[in-house]
C-alpha positions as CSV (number, residue, x, y, z in Angstrom):
1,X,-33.5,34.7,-3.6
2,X,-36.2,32.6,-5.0
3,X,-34.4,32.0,-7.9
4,X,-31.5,30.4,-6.2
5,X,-33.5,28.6,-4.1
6,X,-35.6,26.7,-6.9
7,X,-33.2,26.0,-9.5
8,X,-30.6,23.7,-10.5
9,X,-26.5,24.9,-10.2
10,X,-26.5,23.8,-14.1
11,X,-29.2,27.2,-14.7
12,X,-27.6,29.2,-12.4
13,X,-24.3,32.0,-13.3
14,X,-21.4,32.2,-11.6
15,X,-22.4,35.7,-10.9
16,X,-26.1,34.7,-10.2
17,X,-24.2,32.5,-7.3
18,X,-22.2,35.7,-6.2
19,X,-25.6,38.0,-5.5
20,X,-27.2,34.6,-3.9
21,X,-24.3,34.6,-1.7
22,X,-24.5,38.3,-0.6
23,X,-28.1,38.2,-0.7
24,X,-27.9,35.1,1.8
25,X,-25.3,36.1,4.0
26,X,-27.0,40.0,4.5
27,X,-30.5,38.3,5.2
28,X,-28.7,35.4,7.5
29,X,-27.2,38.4,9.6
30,X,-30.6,40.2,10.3
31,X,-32.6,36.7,10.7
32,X,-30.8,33.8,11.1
33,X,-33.7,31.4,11.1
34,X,-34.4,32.3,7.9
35,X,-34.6,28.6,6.3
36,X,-34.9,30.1,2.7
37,X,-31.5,32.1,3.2
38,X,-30.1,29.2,5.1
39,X,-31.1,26.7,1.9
40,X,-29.5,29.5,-0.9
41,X,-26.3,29.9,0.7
42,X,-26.1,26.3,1.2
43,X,-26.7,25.5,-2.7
44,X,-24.0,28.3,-3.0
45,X,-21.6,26.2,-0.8
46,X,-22.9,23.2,-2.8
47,X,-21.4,25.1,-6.0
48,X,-18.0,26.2,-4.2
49,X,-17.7,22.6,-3.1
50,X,-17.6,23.5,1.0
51,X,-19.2,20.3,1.0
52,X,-19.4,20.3,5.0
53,X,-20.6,24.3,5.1
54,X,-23.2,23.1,2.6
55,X,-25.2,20.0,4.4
56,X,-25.1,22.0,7.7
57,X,-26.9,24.8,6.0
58,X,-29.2,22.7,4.1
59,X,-29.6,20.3,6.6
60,X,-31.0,23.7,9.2
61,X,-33.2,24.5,6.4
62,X,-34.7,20.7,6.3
63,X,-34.8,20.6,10.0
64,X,-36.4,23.7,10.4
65,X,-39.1,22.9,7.1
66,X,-38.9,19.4,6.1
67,X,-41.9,19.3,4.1
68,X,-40.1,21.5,1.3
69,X,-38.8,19.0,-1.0
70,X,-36.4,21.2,-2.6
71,X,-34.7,21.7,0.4
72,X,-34.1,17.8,1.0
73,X,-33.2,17.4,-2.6
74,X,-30.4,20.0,-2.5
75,X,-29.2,18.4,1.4
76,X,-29.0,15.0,-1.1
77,X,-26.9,16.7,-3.7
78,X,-24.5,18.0,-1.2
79,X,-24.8,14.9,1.0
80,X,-23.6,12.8,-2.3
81,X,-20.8,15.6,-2.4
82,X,-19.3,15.4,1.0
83,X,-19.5,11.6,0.3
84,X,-17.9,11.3,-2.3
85,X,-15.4,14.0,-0.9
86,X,-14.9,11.5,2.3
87,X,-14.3,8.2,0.1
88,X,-11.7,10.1,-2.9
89,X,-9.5,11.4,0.2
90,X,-9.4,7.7,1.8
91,X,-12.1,8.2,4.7
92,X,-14.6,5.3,4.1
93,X,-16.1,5.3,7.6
94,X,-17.1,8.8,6.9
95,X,-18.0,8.4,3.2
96,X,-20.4,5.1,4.6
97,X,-21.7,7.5,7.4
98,X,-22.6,10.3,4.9
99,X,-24.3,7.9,2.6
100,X,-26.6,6.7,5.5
101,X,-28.0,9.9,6.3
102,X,-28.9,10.7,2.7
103,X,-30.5,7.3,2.1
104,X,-32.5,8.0,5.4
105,X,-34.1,10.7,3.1
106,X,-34.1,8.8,-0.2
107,X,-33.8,5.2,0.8
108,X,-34.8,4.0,-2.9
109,X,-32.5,6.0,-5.0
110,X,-30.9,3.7,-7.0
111,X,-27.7,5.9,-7.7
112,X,-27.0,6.3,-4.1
113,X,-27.3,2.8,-3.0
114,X,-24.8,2.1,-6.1
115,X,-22.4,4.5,-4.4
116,X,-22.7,3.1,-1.1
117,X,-22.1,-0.6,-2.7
118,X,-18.5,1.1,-3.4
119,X,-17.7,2.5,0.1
120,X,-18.7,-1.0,1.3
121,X,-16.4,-2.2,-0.6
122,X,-14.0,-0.5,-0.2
123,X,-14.1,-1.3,3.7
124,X,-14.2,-4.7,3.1
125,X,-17.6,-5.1,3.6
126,X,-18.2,-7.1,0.0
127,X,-21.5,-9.1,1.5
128,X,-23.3,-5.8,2.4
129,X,-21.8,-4.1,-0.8
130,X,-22.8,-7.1,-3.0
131,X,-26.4,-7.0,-1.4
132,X,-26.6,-2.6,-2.0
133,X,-25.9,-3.2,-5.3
134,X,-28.6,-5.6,-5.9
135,X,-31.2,-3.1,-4.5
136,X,-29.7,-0.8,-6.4
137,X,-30.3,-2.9,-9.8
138,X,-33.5,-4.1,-8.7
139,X,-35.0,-0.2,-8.2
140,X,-33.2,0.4,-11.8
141,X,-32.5,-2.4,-13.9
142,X,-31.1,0.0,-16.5
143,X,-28.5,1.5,-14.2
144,X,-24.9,0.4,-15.0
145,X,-23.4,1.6,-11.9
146,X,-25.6,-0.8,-10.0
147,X,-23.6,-3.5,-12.2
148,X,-20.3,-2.0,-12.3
149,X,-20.7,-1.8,-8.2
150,X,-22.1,-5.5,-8.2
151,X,-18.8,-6.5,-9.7
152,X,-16.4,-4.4,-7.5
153,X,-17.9,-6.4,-4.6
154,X,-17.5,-9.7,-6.7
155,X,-14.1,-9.0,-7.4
156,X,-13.5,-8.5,-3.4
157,X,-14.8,-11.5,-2.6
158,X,-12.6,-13.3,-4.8
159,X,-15.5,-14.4,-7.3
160,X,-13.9,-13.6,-10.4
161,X,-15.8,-14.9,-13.4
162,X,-19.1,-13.1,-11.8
163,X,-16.9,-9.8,-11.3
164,X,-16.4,-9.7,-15.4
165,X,-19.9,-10.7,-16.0
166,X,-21.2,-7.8,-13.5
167,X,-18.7,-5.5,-15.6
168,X,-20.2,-6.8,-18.9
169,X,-23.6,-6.6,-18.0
170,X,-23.3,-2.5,-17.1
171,X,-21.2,-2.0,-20.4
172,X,-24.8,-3.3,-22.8
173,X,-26.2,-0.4,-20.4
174,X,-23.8,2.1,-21.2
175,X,-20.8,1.5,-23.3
176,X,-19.4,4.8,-22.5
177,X,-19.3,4.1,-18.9
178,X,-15.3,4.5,-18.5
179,X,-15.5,3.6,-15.4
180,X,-16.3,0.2,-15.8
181,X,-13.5,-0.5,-18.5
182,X,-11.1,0.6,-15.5
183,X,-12.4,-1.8,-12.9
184,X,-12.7,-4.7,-15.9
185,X,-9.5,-4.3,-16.5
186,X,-8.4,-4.4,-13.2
187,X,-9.9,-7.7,-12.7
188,X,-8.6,-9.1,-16.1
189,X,-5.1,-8.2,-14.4
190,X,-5.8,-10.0,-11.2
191,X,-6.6,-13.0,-13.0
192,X,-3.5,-13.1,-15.1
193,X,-4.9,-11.9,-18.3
194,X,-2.3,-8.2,-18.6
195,X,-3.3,-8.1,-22.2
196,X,-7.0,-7.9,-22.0
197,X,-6.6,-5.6,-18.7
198,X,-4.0,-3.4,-21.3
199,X,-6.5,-3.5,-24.4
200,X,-9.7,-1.9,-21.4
201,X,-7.6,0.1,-20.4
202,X,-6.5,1.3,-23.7
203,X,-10.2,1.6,-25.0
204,X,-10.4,4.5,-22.0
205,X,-7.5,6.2,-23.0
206,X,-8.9,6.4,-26.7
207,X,-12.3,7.3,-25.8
208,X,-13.2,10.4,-27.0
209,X,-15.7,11.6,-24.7
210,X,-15.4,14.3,-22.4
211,X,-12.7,15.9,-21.2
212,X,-13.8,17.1,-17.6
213,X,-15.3,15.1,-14.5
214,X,-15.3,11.0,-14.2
215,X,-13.9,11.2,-17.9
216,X,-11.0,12.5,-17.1
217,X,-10.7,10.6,-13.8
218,X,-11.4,7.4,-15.6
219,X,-8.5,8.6,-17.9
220,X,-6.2,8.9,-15.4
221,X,-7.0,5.9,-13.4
222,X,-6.8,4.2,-17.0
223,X,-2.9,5.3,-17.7
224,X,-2.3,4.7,-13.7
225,X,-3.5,0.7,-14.3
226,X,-1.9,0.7,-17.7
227,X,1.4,0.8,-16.2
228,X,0.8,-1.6,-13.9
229,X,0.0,-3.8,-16.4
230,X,3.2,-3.3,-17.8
231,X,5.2,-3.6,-14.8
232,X,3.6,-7.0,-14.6
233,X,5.3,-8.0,-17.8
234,X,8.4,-6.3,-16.4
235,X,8.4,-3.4,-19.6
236,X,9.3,-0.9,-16.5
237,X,10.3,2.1,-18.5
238,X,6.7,1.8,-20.6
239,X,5.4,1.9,-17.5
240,X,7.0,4.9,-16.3
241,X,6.3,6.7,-19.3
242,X,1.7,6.0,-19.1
243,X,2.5,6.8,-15.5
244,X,3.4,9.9,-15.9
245,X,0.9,10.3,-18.7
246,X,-1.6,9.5,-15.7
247,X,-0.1,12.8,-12.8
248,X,-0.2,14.9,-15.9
249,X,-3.4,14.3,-16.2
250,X,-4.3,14.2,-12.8
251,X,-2.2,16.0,-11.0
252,X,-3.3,15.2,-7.3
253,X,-3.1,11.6,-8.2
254,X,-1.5,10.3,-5.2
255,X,-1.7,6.4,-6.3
256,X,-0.4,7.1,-9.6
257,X,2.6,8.9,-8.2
258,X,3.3,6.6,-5.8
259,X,3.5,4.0,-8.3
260,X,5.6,6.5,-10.8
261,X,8.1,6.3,-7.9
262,X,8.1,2.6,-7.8
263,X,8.6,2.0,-11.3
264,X,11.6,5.1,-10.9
265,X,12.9,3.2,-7.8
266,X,12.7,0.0,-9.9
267,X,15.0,1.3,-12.5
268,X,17.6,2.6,-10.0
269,X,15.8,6.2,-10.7
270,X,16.3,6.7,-7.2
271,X,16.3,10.8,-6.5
272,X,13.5,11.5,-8.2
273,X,11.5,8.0,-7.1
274,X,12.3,9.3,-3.1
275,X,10.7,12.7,-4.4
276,X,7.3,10.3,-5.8
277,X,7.2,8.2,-2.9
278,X,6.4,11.2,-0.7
279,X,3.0,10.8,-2.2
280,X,2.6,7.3,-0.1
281,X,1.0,9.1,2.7
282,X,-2.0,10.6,0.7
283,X,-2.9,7.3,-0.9
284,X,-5.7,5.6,0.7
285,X,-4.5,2.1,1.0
286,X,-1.4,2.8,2.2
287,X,-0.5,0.6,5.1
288,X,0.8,3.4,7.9
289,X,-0.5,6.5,9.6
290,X,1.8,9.6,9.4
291,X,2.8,10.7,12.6
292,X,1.8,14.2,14.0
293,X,4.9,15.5,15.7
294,X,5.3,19.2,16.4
295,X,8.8,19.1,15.4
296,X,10.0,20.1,11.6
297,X,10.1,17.8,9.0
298,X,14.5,17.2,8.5
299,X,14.8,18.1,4.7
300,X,18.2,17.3,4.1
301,X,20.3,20.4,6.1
302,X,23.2,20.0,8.3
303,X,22.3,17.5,11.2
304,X,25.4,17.8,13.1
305,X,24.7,18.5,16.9
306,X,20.8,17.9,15.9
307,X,18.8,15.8,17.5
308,X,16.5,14.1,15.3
309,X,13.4,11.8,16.0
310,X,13.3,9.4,13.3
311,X,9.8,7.0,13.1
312,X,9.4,3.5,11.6
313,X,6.6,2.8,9.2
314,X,5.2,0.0,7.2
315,X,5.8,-3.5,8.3
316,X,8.9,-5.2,10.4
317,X,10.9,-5.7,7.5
318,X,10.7,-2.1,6.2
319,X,11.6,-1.1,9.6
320,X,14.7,-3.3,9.1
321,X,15.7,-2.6,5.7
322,X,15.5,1.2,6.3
323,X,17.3,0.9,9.2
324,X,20.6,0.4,6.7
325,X,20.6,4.0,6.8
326,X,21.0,5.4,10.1
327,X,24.7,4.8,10.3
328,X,25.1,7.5,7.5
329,X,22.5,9.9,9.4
330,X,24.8,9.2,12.8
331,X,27.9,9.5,10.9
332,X,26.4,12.9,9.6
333,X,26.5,13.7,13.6
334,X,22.9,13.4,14.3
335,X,21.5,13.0,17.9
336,X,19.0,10.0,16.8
337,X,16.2,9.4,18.7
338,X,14.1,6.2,17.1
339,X,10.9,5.3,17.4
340,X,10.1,1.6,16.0
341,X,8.0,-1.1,17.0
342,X,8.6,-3.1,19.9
343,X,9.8,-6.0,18.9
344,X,13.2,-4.5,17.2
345,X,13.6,-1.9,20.6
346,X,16.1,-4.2,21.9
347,X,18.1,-4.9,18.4
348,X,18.2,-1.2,17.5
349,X,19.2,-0.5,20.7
350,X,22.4,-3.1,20.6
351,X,22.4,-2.0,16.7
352,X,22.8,2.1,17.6
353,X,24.5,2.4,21.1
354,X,24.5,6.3,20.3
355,X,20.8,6.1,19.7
356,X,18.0,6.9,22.4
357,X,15.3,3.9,21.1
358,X,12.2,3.7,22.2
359,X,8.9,1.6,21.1
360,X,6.4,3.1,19.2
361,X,3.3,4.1,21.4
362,X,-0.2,6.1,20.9
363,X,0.7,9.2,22.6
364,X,4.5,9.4,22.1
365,X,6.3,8.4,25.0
366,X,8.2,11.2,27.4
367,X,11.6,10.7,25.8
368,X,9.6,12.0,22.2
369,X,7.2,14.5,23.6
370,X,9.6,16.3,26.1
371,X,13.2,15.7,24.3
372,X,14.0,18.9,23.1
373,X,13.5,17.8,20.0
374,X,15.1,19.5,17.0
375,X,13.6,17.4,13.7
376,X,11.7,14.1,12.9
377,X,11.5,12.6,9.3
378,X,9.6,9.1,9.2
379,X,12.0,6.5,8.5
380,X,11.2,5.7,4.7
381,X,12.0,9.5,3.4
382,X,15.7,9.3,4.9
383,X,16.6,7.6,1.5
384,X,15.8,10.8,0.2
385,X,18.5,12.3,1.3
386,X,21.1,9.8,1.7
387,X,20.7,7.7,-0.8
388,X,20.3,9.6,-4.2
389,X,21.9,7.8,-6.5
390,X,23.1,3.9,-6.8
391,X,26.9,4.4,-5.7
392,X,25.3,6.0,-2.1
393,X,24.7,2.4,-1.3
394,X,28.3,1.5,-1.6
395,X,28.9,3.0,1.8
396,X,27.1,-0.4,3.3
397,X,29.6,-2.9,4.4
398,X,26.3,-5.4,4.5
399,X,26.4,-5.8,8.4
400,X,24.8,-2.9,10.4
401,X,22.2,-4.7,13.0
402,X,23.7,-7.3,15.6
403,X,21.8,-10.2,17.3
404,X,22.4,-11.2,20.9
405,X,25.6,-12.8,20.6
406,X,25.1,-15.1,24.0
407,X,21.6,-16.1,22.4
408,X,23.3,-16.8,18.7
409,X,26.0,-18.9,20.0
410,X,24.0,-21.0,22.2
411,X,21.9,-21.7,19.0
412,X,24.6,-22.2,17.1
413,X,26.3,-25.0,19.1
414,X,22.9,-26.5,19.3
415,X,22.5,-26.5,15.8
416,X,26.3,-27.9,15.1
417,X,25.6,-30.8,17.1
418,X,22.5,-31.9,14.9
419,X,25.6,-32.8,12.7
420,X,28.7,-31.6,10.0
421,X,29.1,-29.5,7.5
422,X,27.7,-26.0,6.7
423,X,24.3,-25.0,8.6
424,X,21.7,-23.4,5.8
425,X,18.6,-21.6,7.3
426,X,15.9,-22.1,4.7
427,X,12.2,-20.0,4.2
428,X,10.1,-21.1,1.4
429,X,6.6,-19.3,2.4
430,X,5.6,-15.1,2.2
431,X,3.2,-13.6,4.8
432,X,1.9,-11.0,2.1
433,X,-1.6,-10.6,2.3
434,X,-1.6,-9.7,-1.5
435,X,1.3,-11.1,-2.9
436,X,2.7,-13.5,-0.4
437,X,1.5,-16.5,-2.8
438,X,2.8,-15.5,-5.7
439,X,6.2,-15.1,-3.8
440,X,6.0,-18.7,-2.7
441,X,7.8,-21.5,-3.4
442,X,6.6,-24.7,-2.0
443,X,9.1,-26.8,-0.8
444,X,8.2,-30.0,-2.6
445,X,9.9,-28.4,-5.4
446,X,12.8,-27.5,-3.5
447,X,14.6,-31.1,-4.2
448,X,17.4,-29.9,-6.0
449,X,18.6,-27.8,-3.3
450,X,17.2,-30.4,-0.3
451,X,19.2,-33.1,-1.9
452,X,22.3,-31.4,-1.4
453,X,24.5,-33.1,1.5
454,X,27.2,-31.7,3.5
455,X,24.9,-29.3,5.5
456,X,22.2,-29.2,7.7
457,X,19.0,-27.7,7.1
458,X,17.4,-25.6,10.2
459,X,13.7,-24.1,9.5
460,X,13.5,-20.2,9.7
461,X,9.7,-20.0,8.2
462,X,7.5,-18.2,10.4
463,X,3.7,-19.0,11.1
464,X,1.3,-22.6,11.2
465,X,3.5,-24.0,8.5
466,X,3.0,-27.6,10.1
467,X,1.7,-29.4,7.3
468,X,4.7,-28.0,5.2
469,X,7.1,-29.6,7.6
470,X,5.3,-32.8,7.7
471,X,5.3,-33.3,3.8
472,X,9.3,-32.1,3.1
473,X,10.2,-34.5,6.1
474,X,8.3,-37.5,4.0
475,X,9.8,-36.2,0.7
476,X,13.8,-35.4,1.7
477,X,14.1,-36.9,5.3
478,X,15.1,-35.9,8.7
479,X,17.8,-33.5,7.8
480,X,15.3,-30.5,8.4
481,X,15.1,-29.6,12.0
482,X,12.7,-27.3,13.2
483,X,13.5,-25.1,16.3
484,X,10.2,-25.2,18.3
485,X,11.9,-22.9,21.1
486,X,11.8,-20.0,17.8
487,X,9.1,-18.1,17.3
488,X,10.0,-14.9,14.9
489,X,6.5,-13.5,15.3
490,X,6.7,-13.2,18.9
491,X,10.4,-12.9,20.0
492,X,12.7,-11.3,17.5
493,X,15.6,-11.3,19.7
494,X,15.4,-15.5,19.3
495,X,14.8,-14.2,15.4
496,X,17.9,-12.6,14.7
497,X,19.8,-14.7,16.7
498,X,19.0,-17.9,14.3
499,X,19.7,-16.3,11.8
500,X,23.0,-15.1,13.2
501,X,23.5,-18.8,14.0
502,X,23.6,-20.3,10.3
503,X,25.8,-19.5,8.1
504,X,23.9,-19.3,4.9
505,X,20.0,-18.6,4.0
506,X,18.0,-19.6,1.4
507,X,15.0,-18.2,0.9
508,X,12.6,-16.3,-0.4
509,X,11.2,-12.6,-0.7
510,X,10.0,-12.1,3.2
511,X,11.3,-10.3,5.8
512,X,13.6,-13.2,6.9
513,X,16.0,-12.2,4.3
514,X,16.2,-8.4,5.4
515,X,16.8,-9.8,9.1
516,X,19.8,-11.8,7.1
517,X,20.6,-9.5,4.9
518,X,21.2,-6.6,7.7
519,X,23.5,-9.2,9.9
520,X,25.8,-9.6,6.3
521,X,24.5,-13.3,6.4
522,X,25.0,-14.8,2.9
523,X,21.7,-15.3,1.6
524,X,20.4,-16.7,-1.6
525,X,16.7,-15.5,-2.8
526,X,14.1,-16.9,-5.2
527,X,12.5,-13.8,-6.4
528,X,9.2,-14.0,-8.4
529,X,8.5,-13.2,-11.7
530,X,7.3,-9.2,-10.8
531,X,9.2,-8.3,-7.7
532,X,9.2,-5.7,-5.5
533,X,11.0,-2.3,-6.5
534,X,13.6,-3.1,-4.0
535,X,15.0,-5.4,-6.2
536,X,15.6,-3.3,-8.9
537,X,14.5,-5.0,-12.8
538,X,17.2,-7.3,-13.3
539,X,20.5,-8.6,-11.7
540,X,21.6,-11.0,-8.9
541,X,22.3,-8.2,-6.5
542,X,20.6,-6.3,-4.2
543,X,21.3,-2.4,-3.5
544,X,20.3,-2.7,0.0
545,X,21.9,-6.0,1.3
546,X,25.4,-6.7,-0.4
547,X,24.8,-10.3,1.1
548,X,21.8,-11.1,-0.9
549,X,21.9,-12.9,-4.2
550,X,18.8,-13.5,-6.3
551,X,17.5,-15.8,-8.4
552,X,15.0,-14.4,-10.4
553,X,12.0,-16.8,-12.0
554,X,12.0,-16.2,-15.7
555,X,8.1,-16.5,-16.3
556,X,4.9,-15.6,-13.6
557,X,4.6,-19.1,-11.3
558,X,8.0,-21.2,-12.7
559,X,9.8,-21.9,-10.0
560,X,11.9,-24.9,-12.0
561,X,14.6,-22.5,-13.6
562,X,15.2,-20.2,-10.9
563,X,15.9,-23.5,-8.4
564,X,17.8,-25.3,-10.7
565,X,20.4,-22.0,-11.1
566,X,20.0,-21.7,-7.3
567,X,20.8,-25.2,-6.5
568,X,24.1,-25.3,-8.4
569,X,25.3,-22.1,-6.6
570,X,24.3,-23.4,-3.3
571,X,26.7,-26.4,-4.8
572,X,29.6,-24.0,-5.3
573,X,29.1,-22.9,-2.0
574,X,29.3,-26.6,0.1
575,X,32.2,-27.4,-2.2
576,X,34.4,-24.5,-0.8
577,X,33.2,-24.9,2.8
């Protein structure tokens, strides 16, 4: 017992663990205040990785005889486990919570406070994380992690230059510190520079260090950036290929697979990049919860005379885009029951007259948890099933959501009278909080389509976009009327009625064109230079919405080209009005 008590898991057998364990367990059960047994079996637990069976044992034994320091020191080590258990399965709150406790004990170890400079981070806490990594490096100037953290918080708070200097500063510490390379890399990326990010990330893939641990998670994460490096140069099926260097590496990868199915998804790849994307749900930054229904998971069987509870997920447009699909799962003869957010219960309900639709709410509402349910499948897997392969989206005649038609028409005359010719709906501005300004196009450099005459131009850009309007009035006149009675973030019945009003948009990649697209409104899109795998990698159409046409910019931030092409189809188009 001694022995297990007082030494490290490194000088300890795996069958020296096995007679601790026995020897624990049989004293536990004839004494269980036994703090000696209680600290062995913990350091047992410690070794097994039952990180939360570990600091309750150890933390008894420190409770019960906090003056032994080995006791605290192995409640640290398995404290720093269930940590970093918490923050590589997504939970930061807990991770952040678990950190605390073990710095109540140690509140100067460096390494600790380096780790808890990440978890701040990563809760968007950069301030606190930045000033936890400064205490960190102040108790251990030598430590790189204290640097590498320092720059993960620099790099949240948008200071870039001081991100890579952070990064540089821990690689003169430790030039084997993989780690680093990954997160230098990823900042080289952010800032435009895909070749240095590629030549970090390729220095991790070469290193030759070991093959077990944070090596071979730095590895991974390595090949998992790589191919987003190359997706940002477009060079999708290189991409594909590192990315699936990175899930053979690490096979419980969720972020890599998830992007493996984008990259498949992006190629047209589609039944195996629905299989990938079913890894969205483990990946920490995902943006939506699973729902916890009692009800089996639909896999693809025989849904006639079933009724199915199909939930939305993601963002509004999602919610639209996917919707293209429930006419094939109603066709199948499913009994739908959808659950969505609120502000589409009305359209879905016009959309789907067979449907029972209901908002999404925190418990389920009565018609979900007493419906005699048969199945449920969240919304972004039915693709899985029923759209396979490229020709399944044939089947979409582009219309398949309908806006109020006594709302559309009273916009629509209001909009004829504001003069003749063809009304176009334009949308210059995303709402992405990571990409939206990349997918921008400001419309000072709209001229060549503004200058056009024999339409009129009505506003669809949602949000404060005042200062926009102000400056395109000044530049191409009053021909741009804004609908102040229109607010798409608040009503979407007034949304989709607009757009139902006009008979062309021009826009670019928001949701505006997936409202557009699913009324079969012709719609003409300036897509940036790395779009979304929804796109596909090259071509003017788009799989989902027959409507769309896009116009795709030819180099990162040149909008010039893609207008100019743009401009003289939306020519076409007024000349055979």
């Amino acid at each position: 017992m001694s022995a297990a008590a007082n030494s490290t898991s490194n000088d300890i057998s795996a069958d020296q663990f096995a007679e601790a364990e026995v020897l624990a367990v049989r004293i536990l059960d004839s004494n269980p205040d036994n703090a000696e047994a209680k600290h062995a079996l913990g350091l047992v637990r410690v070794h097994q990785k039952k990180w939360k069976t570990a600091t309750s044992l150890l933390q008894a034994a420190v409770d019960q005889e906090p003056a032994r320091s080995e006791f605290s020191r192995g409640l640290i080590n398995a404290l720093d486990g269930l940590a970093k258990y918490h923050a590589d399965n997504g939970d930061f709150v807990a991770a952040r919570e678990t950190f605390q406790r073990a710095l109540k004990i140690t509140p100067d170890d460096a390494r600790l406070l380096a780790k808890m400079s990440f978890v701040l981070t990563r809760l968007g806490r950069s301030s606190e994380a930045l000033a936890a990594a400064d205490r960190a490096s102040s108790l251990n100037p030598d430590l790189a992690e204290a640097d590498d953290a320092r720059g993960l918080a620099f790099a949240a708070l948008e200071r870039g230059e001081m991100a890579l200097e952070s990064y540089h500063a821990a690689l003169q510490k430790n030039p084997d510190y993989m780690a680093t390379y990954v997160n230098l890399g990823n900042s080289l990326m952010h800032m435009g520079d895909f070749a240095g990010a590629m030549d970090c990330y390729e220095h991790v893939i070469r290193h030759e260090g070991g093959e077990i641990g944070e090596d071979v998670r730095s590895r991974a994460h390595a090949y998992n950036n790589l191919g987003l490096a190359l997706a940002g140069k477009l060079q999708y099926a290189e991409a594909e290929a590192v990315l699936r260097q990175a899930v053979a590496i690490d096979t419980d990868f969720a972020e890599a697979h998830f992007n493996l199915a984008r990259m498949l998804l992006m190629q047209g790849k589609y039944e195996e990049g629905w299989r990938e994307n079913e890894w969205r749900w483990m990946c920490p930054d995902f943006p939506s919860t699973r729902r916890k229904f009692r009800y089996p998971v639909w896999q693809g069987e025989d849904v006639s005379n079933q009724k199915i509870l199909v939930w939305s997920e993601q963002g509004i447009g999602d919610e639209i885009m996917f919707a293209g699909v429930l006419p094939d799962l109603i066709a199948a003869g499913a009994d739908v029951v959808l659950e969505c957010g609120e502000r589409l219960v009305p359209i879905f309900r016009r959309s789907f007259p067979g449907a029972v639709v209901v908002a999404r709410a925190n418990p389920p509402g009565p018609q979900i948890r007493g419906g005699e349910i048969d199945l449920q499948i969240p919304m972004g897997s039915l693709p899985a099933y029923l759209r396979k392969f490229k020709d399944d989206f044939k089947r979409l005649d582009g219309a398949y959501l309908r806006a109020d038609p006594e709302r559309r028409n009273e916009l629509r005359e209001a909009y004829e009278a504001l003069g003749p010719g063809l009304i176009v709906g334009i949308c210059w501005r995303s709402g992405n909080p990571t990409a939206g300004a990349g997918r921008s196009a400001p419309l000072p450099l709209w001229k060549g389509i503004l200058d056009q005459t024999g339409c009129t131009f009505v506003s669809l850009q949602y949000g404060d976009v005042d200062g926009d309007i102000a400056e395109a009035r000044e530049i191409f006149g009053t021909r741009f009327f804004v609908d102040k009675e229109v607010d798409p973030l608040i009503n979407a019945e007034d949304w989709f009625a607009q757009v139902a009003a006009v008979d062309m948009v021009i826009s670019v990649d928001n949701s505006t064109i997936q409202v557009s697209g699913s009324l079969g409104i012709p719609t003409l899109t300036l897509l940036s230079h790395a779009p979304e795998w929804r796109f596909g990698m090259a071509g003017e159409t788009h799989d989902w919405h027959p409507t769309v046409r896009v116009f795709r910019q030819s180099k990162p931030g040149e909008w010039a080209p893609a207008i100019e092409r743009l401009a003289k189809t939306f020519r076409v188009c007024l000349d055979g009005a």
